[in-house]
Biotite code that builds the C-alpha atoms (Angstrom):
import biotite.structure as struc

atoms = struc.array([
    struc.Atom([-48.909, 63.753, 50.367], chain_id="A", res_id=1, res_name="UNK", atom_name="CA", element="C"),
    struc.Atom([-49.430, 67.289, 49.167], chain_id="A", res_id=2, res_name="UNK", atom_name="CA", element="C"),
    struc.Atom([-51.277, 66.620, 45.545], chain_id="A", res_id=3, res_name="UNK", atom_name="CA", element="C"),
    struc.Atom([-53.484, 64.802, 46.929], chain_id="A", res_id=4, res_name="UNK", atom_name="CA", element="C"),
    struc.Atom([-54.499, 67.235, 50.241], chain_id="A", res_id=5, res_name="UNK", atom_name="CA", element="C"),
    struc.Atom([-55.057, 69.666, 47.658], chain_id="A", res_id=6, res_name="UNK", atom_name="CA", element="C"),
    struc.Atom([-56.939, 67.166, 45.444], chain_id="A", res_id=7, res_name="UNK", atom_name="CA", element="C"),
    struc.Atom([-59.189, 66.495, 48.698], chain_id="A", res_id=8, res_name="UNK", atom_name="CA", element="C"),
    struc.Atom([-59.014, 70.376, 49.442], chain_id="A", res_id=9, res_name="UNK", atom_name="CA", element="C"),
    struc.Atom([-60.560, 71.230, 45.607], chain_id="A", res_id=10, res_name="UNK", atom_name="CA", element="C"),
    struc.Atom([-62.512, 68.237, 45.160], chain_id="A", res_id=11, res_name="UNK", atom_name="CA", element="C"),
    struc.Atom([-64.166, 66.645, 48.284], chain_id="A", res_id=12, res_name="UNK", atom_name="CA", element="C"),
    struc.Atom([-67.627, 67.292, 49.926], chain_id="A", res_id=13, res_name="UNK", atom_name="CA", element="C"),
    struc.Atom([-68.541, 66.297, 53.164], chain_id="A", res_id=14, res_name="UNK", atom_name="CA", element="C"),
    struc.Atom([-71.685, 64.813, 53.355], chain_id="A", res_id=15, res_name="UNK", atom_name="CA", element="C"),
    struc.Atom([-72.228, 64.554, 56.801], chain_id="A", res_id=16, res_name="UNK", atom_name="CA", element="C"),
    struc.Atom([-71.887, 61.966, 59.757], chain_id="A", res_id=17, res_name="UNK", atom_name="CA", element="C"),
    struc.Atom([-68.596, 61.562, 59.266], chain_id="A", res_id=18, res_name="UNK", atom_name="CA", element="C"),
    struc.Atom([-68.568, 60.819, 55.534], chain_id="A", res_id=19, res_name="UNK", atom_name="CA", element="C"),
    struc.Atom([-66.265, 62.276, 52.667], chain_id="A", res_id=20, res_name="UNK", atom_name="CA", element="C"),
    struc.Atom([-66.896, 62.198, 49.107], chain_id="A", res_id=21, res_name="UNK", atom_name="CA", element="C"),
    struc.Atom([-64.169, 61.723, 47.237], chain_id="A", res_id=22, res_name="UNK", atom_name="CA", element="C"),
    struc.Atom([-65.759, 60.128, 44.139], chain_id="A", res_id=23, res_name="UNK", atom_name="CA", element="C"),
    struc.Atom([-63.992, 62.402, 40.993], chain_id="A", res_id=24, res_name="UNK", atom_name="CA", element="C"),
    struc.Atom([-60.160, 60.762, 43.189], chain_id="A", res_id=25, res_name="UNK", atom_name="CA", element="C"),
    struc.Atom([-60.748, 57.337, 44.326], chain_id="A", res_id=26, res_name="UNK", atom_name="CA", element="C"),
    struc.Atom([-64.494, 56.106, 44.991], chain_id="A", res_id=27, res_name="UNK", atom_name="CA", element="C"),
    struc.Atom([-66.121, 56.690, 41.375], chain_id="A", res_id=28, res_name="UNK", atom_name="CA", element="C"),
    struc.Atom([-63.333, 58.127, 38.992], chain_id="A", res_id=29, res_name="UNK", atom_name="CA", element="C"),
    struc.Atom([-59.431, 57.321, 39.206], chain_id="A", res_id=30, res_name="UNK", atom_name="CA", element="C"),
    struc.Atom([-56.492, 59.541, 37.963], chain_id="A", res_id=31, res_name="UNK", atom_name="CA", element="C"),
    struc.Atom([-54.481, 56.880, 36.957], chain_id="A", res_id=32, res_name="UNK", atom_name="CA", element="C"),
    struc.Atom([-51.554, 59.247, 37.458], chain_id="A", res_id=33, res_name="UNK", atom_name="CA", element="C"),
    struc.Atom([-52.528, 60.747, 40.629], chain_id="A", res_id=34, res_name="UNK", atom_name="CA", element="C"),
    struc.Atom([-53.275, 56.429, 41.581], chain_id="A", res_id=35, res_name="UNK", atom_name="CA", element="C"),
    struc.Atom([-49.691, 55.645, 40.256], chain_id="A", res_id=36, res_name="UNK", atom_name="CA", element="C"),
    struc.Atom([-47.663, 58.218, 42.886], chain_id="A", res_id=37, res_name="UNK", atom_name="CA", element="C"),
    struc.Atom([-49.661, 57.233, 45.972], chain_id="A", res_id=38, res_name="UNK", atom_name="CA", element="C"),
    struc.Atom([-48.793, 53.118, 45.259], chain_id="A", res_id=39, res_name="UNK", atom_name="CA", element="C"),
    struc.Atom([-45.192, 54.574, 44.676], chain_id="A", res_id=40, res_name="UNK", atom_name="CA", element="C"),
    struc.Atom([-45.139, 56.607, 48.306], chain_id="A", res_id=41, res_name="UNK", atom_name="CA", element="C"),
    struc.Atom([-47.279, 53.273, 50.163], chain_id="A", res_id=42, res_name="UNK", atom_name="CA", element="C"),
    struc.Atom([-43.943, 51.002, 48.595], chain_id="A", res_id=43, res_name="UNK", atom_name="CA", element="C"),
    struc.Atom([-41.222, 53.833, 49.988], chain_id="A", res_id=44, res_name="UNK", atom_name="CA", element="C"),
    struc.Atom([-42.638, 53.930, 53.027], chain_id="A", res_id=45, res_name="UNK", atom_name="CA", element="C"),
    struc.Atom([-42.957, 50.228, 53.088], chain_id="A", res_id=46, res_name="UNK", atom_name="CA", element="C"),
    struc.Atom([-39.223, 49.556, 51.538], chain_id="A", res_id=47, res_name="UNK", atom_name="CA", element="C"),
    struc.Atom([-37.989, 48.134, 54.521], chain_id="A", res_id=48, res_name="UNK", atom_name="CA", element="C"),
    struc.Atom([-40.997, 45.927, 55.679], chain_id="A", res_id=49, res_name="UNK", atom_name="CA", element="C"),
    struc.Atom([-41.372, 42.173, 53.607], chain_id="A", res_id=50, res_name="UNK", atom_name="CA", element="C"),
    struc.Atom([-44.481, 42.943, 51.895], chain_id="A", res_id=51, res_name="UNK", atom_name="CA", element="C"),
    struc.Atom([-45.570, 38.992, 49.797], chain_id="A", res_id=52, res_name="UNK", atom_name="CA", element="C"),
    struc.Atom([-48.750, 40.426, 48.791], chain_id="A", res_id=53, res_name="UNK", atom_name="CA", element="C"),
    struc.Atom([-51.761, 43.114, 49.535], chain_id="A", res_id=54, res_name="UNK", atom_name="CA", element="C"),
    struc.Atom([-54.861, 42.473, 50.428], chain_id="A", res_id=55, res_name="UNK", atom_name="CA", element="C"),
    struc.Atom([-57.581, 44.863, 50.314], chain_id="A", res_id=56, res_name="UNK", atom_name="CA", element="C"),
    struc.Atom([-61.974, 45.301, 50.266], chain_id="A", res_id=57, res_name="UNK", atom_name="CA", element="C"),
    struc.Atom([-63.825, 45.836, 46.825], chain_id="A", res_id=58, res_name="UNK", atom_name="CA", element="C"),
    struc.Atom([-64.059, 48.384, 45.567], chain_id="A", res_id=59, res_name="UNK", atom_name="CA", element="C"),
    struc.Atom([-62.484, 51.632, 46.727], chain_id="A", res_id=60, res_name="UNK", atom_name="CA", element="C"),
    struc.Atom([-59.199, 49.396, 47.767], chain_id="A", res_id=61, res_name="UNK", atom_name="CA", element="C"),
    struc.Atom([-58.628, 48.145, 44.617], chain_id="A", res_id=62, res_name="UNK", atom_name="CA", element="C"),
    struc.Atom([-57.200, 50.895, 42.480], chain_id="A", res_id=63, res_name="UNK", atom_name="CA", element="C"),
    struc.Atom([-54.306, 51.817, 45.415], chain_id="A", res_id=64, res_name="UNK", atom_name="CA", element="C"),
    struc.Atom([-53.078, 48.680, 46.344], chain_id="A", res_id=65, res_name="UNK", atom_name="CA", element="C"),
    struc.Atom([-53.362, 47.878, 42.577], chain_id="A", res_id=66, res_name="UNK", atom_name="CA", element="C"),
    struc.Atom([-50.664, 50.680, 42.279], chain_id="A", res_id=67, res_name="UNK", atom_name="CA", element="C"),
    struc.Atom([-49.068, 50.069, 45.745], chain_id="A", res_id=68, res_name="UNK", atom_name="CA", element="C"),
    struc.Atom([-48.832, 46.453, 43.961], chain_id="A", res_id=69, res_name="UNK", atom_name="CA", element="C"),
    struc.Atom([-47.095, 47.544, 41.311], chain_id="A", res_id=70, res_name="UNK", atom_name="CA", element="C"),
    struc.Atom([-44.241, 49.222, 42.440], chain_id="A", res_id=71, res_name="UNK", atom_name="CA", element="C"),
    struc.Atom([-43.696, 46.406, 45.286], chain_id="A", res_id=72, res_name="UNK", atom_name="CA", element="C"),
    struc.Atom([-44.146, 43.771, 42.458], chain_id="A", res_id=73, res_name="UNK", atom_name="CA", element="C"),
    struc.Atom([-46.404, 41.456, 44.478], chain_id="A", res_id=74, res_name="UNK", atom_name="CA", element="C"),
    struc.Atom([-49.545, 40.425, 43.737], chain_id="A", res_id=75, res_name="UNK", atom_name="CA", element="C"),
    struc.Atom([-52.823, 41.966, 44.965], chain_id="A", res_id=76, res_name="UNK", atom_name="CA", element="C"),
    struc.Atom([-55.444, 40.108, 46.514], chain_id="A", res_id=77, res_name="UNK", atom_name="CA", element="C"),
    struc.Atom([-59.611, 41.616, 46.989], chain_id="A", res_id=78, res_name="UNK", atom_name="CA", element="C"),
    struc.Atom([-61.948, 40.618, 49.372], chain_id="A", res_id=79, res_name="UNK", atom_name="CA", element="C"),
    struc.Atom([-65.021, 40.216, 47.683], chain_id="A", res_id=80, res_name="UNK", atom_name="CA", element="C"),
    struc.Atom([-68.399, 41.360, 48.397], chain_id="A", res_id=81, res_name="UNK", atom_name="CA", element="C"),
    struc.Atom([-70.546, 38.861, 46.677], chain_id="A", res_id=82, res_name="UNK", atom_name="CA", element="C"),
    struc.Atom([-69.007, 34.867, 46.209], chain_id="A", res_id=83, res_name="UNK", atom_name="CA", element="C"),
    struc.Atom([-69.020, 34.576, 42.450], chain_id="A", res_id=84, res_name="UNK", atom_name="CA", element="C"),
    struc.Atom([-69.787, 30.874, 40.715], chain_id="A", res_id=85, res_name="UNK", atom_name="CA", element="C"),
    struc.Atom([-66.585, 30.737, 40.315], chain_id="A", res_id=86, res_name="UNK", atom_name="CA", element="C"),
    struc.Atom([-64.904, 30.861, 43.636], chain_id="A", res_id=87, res_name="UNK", atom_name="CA", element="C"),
    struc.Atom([-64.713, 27.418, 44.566], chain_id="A", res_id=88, res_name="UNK", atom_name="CA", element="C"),
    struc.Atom([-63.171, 25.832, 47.563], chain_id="A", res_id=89, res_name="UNK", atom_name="CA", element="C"),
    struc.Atom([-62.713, 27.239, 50.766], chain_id="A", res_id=90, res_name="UNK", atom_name="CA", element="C"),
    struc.Atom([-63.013, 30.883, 51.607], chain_id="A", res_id=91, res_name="UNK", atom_name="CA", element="C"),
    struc.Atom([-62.147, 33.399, 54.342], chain_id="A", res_id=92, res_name="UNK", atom_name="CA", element="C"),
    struc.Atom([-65.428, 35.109, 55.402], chain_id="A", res_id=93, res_name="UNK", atom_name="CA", element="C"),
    struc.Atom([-65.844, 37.972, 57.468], chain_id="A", res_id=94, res_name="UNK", atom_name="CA", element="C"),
    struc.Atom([-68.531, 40.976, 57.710], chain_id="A", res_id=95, res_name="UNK", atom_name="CA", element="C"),
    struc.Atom([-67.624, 44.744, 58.596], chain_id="A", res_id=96, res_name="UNK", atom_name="CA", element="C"),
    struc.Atom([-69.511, 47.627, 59.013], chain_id="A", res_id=97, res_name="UNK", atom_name="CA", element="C"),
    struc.Atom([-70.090, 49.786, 56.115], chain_id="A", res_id=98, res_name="UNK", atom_name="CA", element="C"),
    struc.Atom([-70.627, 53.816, 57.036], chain_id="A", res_id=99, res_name="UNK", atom_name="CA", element="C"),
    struc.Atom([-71.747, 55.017, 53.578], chain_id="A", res_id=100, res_name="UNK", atom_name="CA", element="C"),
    struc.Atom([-73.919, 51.811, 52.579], chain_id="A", res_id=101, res_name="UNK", atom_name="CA", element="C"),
    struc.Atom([-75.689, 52.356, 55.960], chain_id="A", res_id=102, res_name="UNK", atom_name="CA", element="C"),
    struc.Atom([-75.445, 48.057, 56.522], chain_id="A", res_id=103, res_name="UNK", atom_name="CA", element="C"),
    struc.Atom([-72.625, 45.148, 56.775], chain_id="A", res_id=104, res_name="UNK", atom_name="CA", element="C"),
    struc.Atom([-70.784, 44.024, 53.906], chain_id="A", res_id=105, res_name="UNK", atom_name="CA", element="C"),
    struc.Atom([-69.123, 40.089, 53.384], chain_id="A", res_id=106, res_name="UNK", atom_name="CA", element="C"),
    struc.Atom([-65.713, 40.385, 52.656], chain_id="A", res_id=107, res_name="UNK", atom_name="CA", element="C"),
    struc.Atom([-64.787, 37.273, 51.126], chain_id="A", res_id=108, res_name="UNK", atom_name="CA", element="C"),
    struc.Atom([-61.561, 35.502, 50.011], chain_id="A", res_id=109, res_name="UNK", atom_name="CA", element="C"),
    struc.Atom([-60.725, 32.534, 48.408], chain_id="A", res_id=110, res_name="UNK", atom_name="CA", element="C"),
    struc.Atom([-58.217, 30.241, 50.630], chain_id="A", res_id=111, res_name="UNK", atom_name="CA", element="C"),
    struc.Atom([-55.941, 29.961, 47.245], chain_id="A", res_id=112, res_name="UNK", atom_name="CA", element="C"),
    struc.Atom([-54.718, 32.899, 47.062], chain_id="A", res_id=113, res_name="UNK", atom_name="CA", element="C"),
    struc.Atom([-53.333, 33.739, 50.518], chain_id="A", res_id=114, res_name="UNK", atom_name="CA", element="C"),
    struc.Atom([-50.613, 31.208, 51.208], chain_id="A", res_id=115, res_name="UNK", atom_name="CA", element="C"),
    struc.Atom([-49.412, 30.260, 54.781], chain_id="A", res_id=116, res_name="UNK", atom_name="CA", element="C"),
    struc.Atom([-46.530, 32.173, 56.000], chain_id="A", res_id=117, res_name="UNK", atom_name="CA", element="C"),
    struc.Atom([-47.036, 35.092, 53.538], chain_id="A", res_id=118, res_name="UNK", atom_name="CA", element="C"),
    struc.Atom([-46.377, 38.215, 55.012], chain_id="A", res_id=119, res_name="UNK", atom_name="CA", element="C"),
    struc.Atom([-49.759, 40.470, 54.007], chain_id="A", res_id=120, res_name="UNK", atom_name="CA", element="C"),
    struc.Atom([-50.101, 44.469, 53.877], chain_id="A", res_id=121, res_name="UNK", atom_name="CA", element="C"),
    struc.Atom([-53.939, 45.221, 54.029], chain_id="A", res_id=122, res_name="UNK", atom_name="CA", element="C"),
    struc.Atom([-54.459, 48.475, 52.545], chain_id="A", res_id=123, res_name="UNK", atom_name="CA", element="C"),
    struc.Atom([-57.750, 50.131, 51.876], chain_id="A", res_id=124, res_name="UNK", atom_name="CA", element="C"),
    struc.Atom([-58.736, 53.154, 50.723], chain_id="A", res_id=125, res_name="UNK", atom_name="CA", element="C"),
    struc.Atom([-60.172, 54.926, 54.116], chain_id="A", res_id=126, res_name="UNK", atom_name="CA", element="C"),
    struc.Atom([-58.717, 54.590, 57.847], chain_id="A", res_id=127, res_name="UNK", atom_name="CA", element="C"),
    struc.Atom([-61.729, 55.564, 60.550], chain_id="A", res_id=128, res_name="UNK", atom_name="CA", element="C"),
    struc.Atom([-63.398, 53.273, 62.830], chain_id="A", res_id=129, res_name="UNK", atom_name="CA", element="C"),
    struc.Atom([-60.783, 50.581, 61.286], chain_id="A", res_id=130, res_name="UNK", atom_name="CA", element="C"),
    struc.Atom([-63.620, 47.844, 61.395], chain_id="A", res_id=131, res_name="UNK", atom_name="CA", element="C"),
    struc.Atom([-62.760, 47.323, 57.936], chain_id="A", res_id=132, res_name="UNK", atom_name="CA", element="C"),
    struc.Atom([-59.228, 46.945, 58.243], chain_id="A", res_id=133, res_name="UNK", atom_name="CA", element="C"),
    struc.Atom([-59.461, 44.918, 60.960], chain_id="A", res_id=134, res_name="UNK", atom_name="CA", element="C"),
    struc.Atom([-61.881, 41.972, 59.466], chain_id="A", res_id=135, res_name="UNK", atom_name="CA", element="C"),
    struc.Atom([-59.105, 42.086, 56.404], chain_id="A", res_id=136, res_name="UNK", atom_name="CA", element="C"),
    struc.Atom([-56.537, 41.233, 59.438], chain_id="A", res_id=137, res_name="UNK", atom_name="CA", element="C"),
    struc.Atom([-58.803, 38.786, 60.871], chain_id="A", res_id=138, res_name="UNK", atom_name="CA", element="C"),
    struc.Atom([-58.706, 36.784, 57.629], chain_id="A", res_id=139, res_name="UNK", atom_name="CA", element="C"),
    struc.Atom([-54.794, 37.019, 57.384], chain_id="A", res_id=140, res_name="UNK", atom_name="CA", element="C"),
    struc.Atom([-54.510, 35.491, 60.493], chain_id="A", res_id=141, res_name="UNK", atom_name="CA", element="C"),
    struc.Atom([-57.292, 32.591, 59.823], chain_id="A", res_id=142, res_name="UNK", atom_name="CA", element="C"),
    struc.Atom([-55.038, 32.161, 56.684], chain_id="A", res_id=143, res_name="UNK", atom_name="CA", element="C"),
    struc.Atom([-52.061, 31.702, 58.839], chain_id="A", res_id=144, res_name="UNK", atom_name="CA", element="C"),
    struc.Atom([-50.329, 34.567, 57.118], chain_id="A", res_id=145, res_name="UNK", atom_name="CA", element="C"),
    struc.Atom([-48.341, 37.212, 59.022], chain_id="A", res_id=146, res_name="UNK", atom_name="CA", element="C"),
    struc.Atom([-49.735, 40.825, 59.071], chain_id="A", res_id=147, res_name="UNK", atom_name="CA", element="C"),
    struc.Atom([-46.877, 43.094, 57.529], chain_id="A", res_id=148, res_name="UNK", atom_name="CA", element="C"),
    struc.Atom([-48.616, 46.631, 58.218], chain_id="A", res_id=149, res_name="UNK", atom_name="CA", element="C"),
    struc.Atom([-51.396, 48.470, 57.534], chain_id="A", res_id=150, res_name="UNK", atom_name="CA", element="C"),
    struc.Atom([-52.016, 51.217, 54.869], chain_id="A", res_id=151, res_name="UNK", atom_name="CA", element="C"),
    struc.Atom([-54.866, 53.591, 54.134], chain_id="A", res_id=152, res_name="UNK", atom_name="CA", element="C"),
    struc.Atom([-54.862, 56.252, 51.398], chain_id="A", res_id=153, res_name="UNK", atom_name="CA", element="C"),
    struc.Atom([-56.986, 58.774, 53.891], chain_id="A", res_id=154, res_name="UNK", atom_name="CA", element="C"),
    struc.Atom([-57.218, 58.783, 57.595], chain_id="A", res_id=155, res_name="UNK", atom_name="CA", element="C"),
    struc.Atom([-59.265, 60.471, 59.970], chain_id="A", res_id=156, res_name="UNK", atom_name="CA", element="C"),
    struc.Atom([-57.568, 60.995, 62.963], chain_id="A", res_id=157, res_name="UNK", atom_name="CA", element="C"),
    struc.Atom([-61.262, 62.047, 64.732], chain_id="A", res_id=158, res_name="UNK", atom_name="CA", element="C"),
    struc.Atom([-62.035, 58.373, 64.922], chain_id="A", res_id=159, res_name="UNK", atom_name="CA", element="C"),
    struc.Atom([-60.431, 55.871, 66.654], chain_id="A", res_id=160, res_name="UNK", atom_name="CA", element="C"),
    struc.Atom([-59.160, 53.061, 64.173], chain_id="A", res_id=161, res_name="UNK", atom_name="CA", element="C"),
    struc.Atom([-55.497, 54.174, 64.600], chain_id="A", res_id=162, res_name="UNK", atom_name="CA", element="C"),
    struc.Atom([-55.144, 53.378, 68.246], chain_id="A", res_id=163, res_name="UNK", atom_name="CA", element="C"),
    struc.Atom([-57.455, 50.295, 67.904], chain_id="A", res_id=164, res_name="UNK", atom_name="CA", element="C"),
    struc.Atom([-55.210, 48.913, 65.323], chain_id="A", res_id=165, res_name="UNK", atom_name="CA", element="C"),
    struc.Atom([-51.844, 49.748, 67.123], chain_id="A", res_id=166, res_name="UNK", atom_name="CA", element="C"),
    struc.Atom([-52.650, 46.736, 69.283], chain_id="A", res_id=167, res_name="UNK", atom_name="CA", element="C"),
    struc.Atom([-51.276, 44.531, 66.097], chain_id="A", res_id=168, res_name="UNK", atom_name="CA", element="C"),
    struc.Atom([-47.904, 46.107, 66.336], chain_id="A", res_id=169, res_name="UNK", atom_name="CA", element="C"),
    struc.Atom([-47.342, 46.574, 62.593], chain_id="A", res_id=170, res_name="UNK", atom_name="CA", element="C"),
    struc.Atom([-46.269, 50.148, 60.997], chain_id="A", res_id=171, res_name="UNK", atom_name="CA", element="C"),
    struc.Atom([-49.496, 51.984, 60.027], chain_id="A", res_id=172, res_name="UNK", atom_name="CA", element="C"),
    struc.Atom([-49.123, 54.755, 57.419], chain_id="A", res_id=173, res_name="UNK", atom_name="CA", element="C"),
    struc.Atom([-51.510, 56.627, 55.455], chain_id="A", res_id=174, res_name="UNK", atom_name="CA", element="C"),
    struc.Atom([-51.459, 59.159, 52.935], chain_id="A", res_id=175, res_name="UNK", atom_name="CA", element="C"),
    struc.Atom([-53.575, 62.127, 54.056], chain_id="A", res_id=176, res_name="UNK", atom_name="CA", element="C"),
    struc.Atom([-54.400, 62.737, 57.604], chain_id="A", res_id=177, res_name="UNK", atom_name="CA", element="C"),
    struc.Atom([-58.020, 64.362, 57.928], chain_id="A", res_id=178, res_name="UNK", atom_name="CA", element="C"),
    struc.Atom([-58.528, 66.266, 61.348], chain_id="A", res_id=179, res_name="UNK", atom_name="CA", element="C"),
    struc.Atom([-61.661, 68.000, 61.048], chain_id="A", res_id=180, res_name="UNK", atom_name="CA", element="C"),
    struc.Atom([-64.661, 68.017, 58.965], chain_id="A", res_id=181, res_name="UNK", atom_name="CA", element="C"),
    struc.Atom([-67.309, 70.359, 59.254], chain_id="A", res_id=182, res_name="UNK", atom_name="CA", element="C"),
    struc.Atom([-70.088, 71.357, 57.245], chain_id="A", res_id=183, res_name="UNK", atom_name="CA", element="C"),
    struc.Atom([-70.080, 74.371, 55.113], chain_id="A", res_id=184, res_name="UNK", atom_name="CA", element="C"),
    struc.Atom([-66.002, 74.229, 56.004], chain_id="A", res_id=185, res_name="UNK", atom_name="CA", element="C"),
    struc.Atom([-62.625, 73.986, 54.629], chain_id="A", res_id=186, res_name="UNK", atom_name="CA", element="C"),
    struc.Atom([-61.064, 70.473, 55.717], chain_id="A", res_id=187, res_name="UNK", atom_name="CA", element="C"),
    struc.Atom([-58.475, 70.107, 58.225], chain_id="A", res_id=188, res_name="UNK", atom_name="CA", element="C"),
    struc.Atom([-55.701, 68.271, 57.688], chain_id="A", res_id=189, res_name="UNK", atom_name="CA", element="C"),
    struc.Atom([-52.572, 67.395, 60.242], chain_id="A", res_id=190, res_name="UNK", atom_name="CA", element="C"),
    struc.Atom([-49.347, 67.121, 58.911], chain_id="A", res_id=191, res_name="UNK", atom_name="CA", element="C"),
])
């Protein structure tokens, strides 16, 4: 997507150890415009998959698969970090690594909302390691849902979380595709 490799060209920083800032586009600020085209590509490149609803990790998930949720018309599902009073009942729980909170996260959702049978897209917002994606995927499956692809507004093709998530067999797509990231640098992207 070339708005937003220029967005990422203009606007992000990296901060080191593999970590890019990207707070005035998706992590801290939104472009609500910018927000509305990427859920609009994620559903044309998912037109031909049977998408019943998204799942994705607070917070930096929410505001794509919001959009992706939008033009799919399904609903969108978070995994939450903290288990508010009011989430009663059973819940999925699962931890994952978190790079730029230096610790583990809970990602946490509540059994009513993902139904048996549903066919889930997990989409979040970056596609590295894929530790994150894949403890979304572990809770479809404990859910007995059936995992309908995988989606990621930024990828870095440095890591490994592509080939570790190819094992599921679903189509993985993702927006931007981040080669290289040096300090001081330019980023590189692959197209």
């Amino acid at each position: 997507m070339r708005e937003l490799k220029e967005r990422i060209r203009a606007e992000g920083r990296y901060l080191g150890r593999g970590i890019l800032k990207i707070d005035s586009i998706l992590n801290h600020q939104i472009d609500p415009d910018l927000m509305m085209r990427m859920g609009e590509e994620f559903a044309r490149r998912f037109a031909g998959v049977r998408v019943d609803r998204i799942l994705t990790a607070e917070v930096s998930g929410i505001a794509p698969a919001l959009t992706t949720g939008l033009a799919m018309h399904v609903p969108v599902v978070y995994a939450r970090k903290h288990k508010p009073l009011t989430m009663s009942g059973p819940v999925y729980l699962e931890v994952a690594p978190s790079p730029t909170k230096g610790g583990e996260v809970m990602l946490l959702v509540s059994a009513e909302f993902l139904h048996e049978g549903e066919h889930i897209l997990v989409l979040d917002d970056f596609l590295a390691s894929g530790s994150t994606i894949e403890k979304l995927i572990h809770i479809v499956h404990s859910a007995g849902c059936k995992l309908a692809g995988i989606a990621a507004v930024v990828e870095k093709t440095f890591d490994t979380g592509r080939e570790m998530l190819q094992k599921y067999g679903v189509p993985i797509e993702t927006l931007v595709r981040i080669c290289e990231m040096k300090e001081g640098e330019p980023i590189c992207f692959e197209d």
